[in-house]
N, C-alpha and C positions, 0 to 999 in steps of 0.2 A: 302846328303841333304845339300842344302846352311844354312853359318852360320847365316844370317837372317833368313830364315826361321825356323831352329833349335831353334834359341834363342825364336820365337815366342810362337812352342810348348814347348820349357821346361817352359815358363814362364806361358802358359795356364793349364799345369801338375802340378805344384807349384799354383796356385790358388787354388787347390783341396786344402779339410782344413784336411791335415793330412799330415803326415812326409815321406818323399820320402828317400831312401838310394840311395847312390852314382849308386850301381848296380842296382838298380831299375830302374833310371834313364836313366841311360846308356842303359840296354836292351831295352824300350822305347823309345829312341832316335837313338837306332842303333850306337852307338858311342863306346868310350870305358872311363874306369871312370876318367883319367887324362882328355878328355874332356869337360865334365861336370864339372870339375872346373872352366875350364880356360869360360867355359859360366857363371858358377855364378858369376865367378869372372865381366864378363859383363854385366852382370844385375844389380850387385852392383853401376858398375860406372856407369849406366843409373838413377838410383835414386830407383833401387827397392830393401828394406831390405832384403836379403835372409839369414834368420839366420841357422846356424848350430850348429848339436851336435856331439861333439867325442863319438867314441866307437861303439859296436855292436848294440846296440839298437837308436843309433842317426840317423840324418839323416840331410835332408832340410825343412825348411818350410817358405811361404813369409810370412813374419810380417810385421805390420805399421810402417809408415817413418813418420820423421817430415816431405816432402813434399811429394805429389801428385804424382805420376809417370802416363805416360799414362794408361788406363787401356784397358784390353784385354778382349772383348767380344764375344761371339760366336751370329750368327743369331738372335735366341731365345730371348740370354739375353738382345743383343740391343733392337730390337722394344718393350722388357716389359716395361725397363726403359724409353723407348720415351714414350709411354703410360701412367706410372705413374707420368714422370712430365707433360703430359698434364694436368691427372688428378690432381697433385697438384696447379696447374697453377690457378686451380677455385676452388680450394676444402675448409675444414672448418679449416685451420690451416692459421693461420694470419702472415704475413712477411716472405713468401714462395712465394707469385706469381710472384714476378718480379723478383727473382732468380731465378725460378724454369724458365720461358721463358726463360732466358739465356742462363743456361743449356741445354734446347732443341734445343733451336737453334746451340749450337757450337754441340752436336750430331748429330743432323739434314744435318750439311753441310761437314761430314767427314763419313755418311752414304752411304756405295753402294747404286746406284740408284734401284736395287730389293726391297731392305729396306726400302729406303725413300720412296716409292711406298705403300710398307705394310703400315707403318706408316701415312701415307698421306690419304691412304682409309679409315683407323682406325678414325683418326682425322673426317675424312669430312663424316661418315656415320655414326657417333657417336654425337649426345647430352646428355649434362651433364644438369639434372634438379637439381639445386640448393636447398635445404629446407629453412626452417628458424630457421636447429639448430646453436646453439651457436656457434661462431669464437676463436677459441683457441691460444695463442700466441707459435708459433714455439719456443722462446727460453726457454718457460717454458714447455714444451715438454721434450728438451733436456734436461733441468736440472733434471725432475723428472725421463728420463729412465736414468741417467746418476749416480741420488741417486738407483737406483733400482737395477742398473750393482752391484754397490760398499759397497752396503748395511751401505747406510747413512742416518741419519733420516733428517728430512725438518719439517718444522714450516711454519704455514701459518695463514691466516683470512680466516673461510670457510662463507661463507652465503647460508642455509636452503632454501630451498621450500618457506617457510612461510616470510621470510625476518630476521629473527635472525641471529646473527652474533656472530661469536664463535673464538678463539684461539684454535689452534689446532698441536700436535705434535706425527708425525707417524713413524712409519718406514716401506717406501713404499715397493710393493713387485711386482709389475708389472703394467703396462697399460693395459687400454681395449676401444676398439672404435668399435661402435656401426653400423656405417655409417654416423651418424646424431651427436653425442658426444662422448665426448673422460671424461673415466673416471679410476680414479686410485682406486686399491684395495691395503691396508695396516693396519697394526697392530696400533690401536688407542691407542697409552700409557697412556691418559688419560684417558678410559674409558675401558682400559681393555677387548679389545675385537677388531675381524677384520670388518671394515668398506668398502665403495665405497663411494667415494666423485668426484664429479663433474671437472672437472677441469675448467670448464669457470666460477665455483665458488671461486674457490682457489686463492688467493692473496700471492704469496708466499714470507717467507723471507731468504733470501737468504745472505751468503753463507748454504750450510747444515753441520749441527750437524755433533756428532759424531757419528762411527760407530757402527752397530749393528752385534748381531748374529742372522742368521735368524731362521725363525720358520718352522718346518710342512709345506707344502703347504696346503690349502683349499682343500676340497673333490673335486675331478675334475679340480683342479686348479683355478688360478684365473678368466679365462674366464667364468668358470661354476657359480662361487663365486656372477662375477660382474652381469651375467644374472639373477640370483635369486633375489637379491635385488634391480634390477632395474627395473623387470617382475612383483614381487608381495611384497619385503620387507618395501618399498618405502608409501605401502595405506594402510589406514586405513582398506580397505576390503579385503579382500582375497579367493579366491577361488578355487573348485576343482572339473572339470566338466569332464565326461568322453559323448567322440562322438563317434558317431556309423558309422565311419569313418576312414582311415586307417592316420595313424601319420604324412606321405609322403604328402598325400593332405591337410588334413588343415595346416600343416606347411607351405604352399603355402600363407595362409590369416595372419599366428600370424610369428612377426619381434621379432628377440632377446630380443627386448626391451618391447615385450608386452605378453607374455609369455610363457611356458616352455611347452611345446610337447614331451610329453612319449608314446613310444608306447606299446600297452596291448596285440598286436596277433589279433587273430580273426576279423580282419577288425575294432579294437576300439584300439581308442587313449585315454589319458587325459592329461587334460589344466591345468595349473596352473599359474593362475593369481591374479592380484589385479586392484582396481580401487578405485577415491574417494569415488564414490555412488555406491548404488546396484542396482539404476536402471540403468546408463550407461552401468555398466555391463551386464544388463538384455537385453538391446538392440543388445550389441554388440556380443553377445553370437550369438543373432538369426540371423546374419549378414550371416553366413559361412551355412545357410541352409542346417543343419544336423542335424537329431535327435541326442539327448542327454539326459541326468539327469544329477542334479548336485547330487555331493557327500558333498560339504559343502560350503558356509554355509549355514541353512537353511531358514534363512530370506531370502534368493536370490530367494527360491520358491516364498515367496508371492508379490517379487516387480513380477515374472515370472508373474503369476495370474494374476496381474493388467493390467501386459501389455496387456497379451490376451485378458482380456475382454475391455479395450480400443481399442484394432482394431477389435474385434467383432463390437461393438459400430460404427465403423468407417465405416466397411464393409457395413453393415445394412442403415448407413445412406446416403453412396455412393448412395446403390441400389435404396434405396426409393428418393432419391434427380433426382438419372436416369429413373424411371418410371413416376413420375412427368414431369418430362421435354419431355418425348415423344408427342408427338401428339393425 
């Protein structure tokens, strides 16, 4: 095997995120293990960290440089990355797009023409519908996964729903993005308890606190944590509706963000939701045209009640409004 090409795999072997021994190496590259030196040794002076450990349990593994070294991707991993900086190129994270085109472009023109090709049909048979959630600032991103890595608290000005405005100091414990917002779950020290806070509400002060030790994770972690209090923790109402439906298909109609889908077997699911009012809810229940009952709460039956007998009311008045108008 030529020594460029060798160096290419060993340096694609070393990407793996685990410790490589010299013999391990070596058998995989067909070599023998004074070789494998004299290669990390050249990958060193190319700019890529290859740290090592003595002894029988040591080995290789590449760690982070203070610079950039080229990086080595296989097929696959290129066209995801072109893909996701398209997508960041329009997405809801603010002071990413005009980096993020950069970046595709200097990938873009060091792409095999197969690739650029994949890439290129992705691109042109793909639109991106934009929403009108919230723009979140890229470097406050970074700071919060960066307090989340290191388990550092952060101080910030959060503003409510309602427009209240609060001092606030946590100790964050992960990110969570929705599609539409990006929201962080963490341990609120002031109120003694774990929260989800908005991040296009947070005002953050920065540098961060000192360290913490962390907690427990939340049942299911925190994505499960951020789904519940943004599905139903969030309204004043709440609800608990079992469909006569399997969990697979209405999960099709309910978004992370709008409630929680358990499945019960026998072709029945249950919802777990919240809303301001109990009639939006009463509406929106009947949206996914499926029989149901609800299990709580049971004022929800009688905004249910009103509703029916207003499009009975409606139906009736259709019909007779259409016999009238005949001839």
């Amino acid at each position: 095997m030529e020594t460029s090409a060798r160096l290419l795999r060993l340096l694609g072997l070393l990407q793996v995120p685990r410790d490589w021994t010299g013999p391990a190496l070596a058998e995989r590259l067909e070599v023998d293990v004074r070789t494998v030196r004299r290669d990390v040794d050249k990958l060193r002076t190319l700019g890529y960290p290859v740290h090592s450990t003595p002894g029988t349990t040591g080995g290789y593994r590449l760690g982070a440089g203070a610079a950039l070294p080229p990086l080595l991707l296989d097929d696959d991993e290129a066209v995801a990355v072109a893909v996701g900086l398209r997508t960041a190129a329009g997405g809801a994270v603010s002071g990413i797009e005009e980096t993020s085109v950069r970046a595709l472009a200097k990938l873009e023109q060091v792409l095999p023409n197969r690739l650029r090709r994949r890439v290129a049909a992705l691109g042109a048979a793909t639109t991106t519908l934009t929403g009108r959630g919230a723009v979140v600032d890229a470097d406050d991103l970074s700071a919060l996964a960066a307090a989340c890595r290191d388990h550092e608290q952060i101080r910030f000005d959060y503003v409510a729903g309602d427009g209240g405005e609060t001092r606030r100091i946590v100790e964050p414990e992960g990110l969570v993005h929705t599609g539409r917002r990006w929201y962080l779950v963490a341990w609120d020290t002031g109120r003694d308890d774990r929260r989800t806070f908005r991040v296009d509400r947070m005002r953050l002060k920065l540098p961060a606190g000192p360290r913490f030790t962390p907690r427990d994770p939340p049942e299911g972690g925190v994505g499960a944590f951020a789904q519940r209090g943004i599905s139903s923790g969030a309204y004043p109402y709440r609800a608990r509706i079992v469909f006569e439906t399997s969990a697979e298909r209405l999960a099709e109609h309910v978004t992370p963000a709008s409630g929680i889908v358990t499945d019960l077997g026998d072709g029945r699911c249950e919802l777990a939701a919240g809303a301001w009012t109990l009639e939006s809810l009463a509406v929106w229940i009947n949206f996914f045209g499926v029989d149901f009952h609800v299990l709580e709460p049971p004022e929800l039956v009688e905004h249910l009640d009103a509703l029916a007998a207003r499009l009975t009311r409606a139906a009736s008045a259709s019909r007779a409004a259409g016999a009238a108008a005949e001839p």
